[in-house]
N, C-alpha and C positions, 0 to 999 in steps of 0.2 A: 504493500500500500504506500508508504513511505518511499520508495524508487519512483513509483509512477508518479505522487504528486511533483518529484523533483524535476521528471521528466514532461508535467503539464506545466509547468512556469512559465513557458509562452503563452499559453491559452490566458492566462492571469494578466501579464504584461501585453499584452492586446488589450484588454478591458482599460488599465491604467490609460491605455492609447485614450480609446475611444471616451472615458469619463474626462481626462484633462479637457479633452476638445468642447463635451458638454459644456463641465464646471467653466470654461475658459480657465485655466490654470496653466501656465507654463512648461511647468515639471511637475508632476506628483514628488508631495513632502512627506515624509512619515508619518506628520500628526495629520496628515488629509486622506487617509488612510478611509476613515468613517465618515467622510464628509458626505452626508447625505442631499439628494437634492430638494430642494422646497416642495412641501404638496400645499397645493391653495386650497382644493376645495375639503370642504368640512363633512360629514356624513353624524345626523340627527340619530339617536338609540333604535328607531324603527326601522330608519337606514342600517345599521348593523347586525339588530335581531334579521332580517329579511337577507342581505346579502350572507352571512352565516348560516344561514338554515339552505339556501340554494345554493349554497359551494358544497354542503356536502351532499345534499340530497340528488343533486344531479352524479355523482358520484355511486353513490347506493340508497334506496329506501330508509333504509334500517338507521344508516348513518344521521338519515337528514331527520329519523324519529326521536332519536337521541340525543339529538340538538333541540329538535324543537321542545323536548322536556327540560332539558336544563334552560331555557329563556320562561317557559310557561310558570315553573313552581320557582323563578328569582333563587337560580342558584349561581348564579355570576352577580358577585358583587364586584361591579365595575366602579361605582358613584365615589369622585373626590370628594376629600373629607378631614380636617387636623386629625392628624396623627395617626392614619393611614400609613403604612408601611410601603414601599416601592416595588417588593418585591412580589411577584409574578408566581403563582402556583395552583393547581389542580389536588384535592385531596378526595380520596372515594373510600369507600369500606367494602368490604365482600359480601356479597349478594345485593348493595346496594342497589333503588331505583335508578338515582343519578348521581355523578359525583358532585362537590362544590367548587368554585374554581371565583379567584381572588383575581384582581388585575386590573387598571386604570384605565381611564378613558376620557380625552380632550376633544374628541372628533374628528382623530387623526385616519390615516389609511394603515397607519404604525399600528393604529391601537386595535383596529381588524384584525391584522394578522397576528398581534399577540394573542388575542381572544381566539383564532383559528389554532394557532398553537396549542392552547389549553385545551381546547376542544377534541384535541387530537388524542391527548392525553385521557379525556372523560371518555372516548369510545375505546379505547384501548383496553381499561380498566374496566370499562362496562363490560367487554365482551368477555373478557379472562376473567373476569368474579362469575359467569354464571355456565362458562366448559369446563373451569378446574376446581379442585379443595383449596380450603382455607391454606392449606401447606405450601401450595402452588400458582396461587395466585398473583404472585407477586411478579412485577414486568422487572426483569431482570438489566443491570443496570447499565449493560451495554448496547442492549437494544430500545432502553425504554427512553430514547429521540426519535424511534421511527415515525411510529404513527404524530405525532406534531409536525415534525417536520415534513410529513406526507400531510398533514391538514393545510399545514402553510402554500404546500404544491397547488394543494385544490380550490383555494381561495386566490391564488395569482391565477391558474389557468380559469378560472368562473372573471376573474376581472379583464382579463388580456382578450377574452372571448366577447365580454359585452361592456367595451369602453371604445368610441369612435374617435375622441381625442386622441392625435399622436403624440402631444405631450404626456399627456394622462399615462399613456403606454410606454414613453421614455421614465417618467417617474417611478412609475412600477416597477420597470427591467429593473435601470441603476441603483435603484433601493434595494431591490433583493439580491443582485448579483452583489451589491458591496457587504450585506449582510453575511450569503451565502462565505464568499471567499475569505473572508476573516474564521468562519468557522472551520473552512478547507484548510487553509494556508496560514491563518494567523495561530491559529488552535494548535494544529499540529508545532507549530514551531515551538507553542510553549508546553506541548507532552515531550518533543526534545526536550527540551531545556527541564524540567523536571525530572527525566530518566536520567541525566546528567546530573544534578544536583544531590538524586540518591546516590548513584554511584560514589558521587566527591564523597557523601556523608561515608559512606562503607569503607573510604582509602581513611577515614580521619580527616581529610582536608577541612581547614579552617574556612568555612564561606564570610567573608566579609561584603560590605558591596563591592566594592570593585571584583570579586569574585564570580559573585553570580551576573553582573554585568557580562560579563567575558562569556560567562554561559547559558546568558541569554542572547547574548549576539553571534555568537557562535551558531546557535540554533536557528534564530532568527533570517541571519543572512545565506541559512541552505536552503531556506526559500523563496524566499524574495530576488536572491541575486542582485543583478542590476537593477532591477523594474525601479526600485524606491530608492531615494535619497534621504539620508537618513541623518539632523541634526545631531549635535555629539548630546545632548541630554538624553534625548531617547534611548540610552544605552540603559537608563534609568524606568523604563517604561514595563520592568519586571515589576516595578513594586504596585503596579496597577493589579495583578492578579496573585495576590497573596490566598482569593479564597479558594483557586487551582491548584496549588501547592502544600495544600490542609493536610493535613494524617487521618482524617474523617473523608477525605474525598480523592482518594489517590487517583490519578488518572482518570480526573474527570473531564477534563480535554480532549482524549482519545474518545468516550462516546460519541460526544459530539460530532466531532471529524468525521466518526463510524456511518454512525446513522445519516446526516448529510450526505455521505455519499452514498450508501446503501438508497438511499434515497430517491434522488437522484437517478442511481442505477434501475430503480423500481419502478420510477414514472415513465421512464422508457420503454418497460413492458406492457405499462399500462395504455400508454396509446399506442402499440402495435394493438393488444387482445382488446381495447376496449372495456363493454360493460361484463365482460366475462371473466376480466381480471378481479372482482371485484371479489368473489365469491373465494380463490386462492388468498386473495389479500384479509378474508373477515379470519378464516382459519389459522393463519400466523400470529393475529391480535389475539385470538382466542386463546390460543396457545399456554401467554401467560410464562414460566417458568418450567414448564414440563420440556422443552424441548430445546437443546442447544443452539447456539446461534448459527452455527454452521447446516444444522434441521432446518432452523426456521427459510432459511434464505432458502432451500429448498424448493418448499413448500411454494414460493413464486420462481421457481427456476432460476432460481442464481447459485452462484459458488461465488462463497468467499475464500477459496481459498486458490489461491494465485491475482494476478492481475486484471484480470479481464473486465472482474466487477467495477474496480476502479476507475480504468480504463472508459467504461460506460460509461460509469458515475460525469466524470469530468466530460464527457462526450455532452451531455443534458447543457452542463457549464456553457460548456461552447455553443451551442445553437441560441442560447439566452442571448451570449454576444456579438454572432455572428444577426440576431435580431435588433438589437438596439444598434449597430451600427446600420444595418438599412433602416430603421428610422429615421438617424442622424445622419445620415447622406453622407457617412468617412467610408464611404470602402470606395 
């Protein structure tokens, strides 16, 4: 997995091309890295329940039955509020009706897809409390970004399908494509730089900063390469993910990276078979913990084991880019 994203770093520096020319920006800098582009228009709570329940439901029935219970019985509490917490989560119990799911909302296009996220997580959890036991329920924690990040899929392709704006359609791609690649390629850079960091600890090595600076740029720059210019404080930009390096969360970088691109690689199957994918895809979520990850990917004809999956994965990457560039008139 880790060779092949080294050997997608074009696909990535192509994107850097095409967002500079957007952004109008010179050179991409390090910290423009996440520079998102402005959305204008706003979307009302109606607007949201409605575009959420038809991204998944055109998807699968069952999906879009399971959304519309979590909006019907107010179990997204979305509403700002003092002293609200920021963070973003879905919680369910076993044999639950629905799960609850926590998450903000300004009437952004941001706050859709966060909400599609969760949501991904509520069908996941729904389907695996009611095919496994109490034992086995539990979505195991390398695959438990699929289904969000397969929700996130299905609320970009439901908007990219019924938005006539080309802006609208540029906003969307470079949002998600800047989102996406920090989880591909920023992520991974810092599951390096934490497999290094244990390693140092096992030699004894004393990590001071200038230490892990060294091994976070080390990591850093095997994937980025040239594409980015990189200010000398940003050697400093480890101490932004302290809660990736937890002893409660070891390699929790690495999910992510996983599942994104397993992802990815998934949605690719899904529009060759269509709505007959749907039916492989509810029995992987079902699954739950009963069956390894190397099973589950099965079960939609994948192998994770060699490159090929990845290979795909990043394939998806590149059609998003090789799309926002015919919008943008750079090719």
């Amino acid at each position: 997995m880790m060779k092949t994203i080294n050997n997608n770093t074009k696909i990535y520096q192509k994107f850097w091309k095409t967002k500079s020319k957007v952004l109008s920006i010179p050179k991409i800098e390090g910290f423009d890295i996440p520079a998102y582009l402005p959305l204008e228009k706003r979307y009302n709570w109606d607007d949201v329940k409605k575009i959420s329940i038809q991204a998944f439901e055109r998807f699968d029935k069952i999906f879009g039955e399971i959304v519309t219970d979590m909006f019907e019985k107010k179990h997204i509490d979305a509403g700002a509020r003092n002293g609200k917490t920021d963070f973003v989560y879905c919680n369910a119990w076993y044999r639950g009706k629905s799960a609850f799911i926590l998450t903000g909302y300004s009437g952004l296009l941001s706050d859709i897809k966060t909400l599609s996220h969760e949501l991904g997580h509520a069908i996941h959890k729904h389907l695996a409390a009611r095919e496994q036991t109490f034992l086995n329920f539990e979505i195991p924690l390398v695959v438990e970004e699929i289904a969000s990040f397969f929700g996130e899929l299905l609320l970009i392709d439901y908007l990219l399908s019924n938005k006539n704006s080309t802006r609208e359609k540029i906003n969307i791609l470079t949002n998600q494509l800047n989102q996406v690649g920090i989880v591909i390629f920023h992520m991974t850079a810092r599951m390096w730089c934490e497999q290094n960091l244990y390693n140092a600890t096992e030699k004894g090595e004393f990590l001071d900063g200038n230490t892990i600076s060294k091994y976070w740029c080390d990591a850093r720059d095997k994937i980025y390469r040239e594409s980015v210019k990189w200010s000398d404080d940003m050697k400093l930009e480890w101490v932004n993910f302290s809660y990736y390096c937890s002893p409660y969360n070891r390699f929790l970088n690495y999910q992510y990276s996983f599942a994104q691109l397993f992802v990815y690689a998934l949605y690719q199957n899904y529009k060759q078979e269509g709505r007959d994918f749907a039916t492989k895809y509810k029995s992987l979520l079902s699954a739950g913990n009963s069956k390894t990850p190397e099973e589950l990917a099965k079960i939609v004809n994948l192998d994770i084991i060699g490159p090929e999956i990845w290979n795909l994965g990043m394939r998806q990457y590149e059609l998003f880019v090789s799309e926002l560039d015919k919008l943008t008139n750079l090719n």
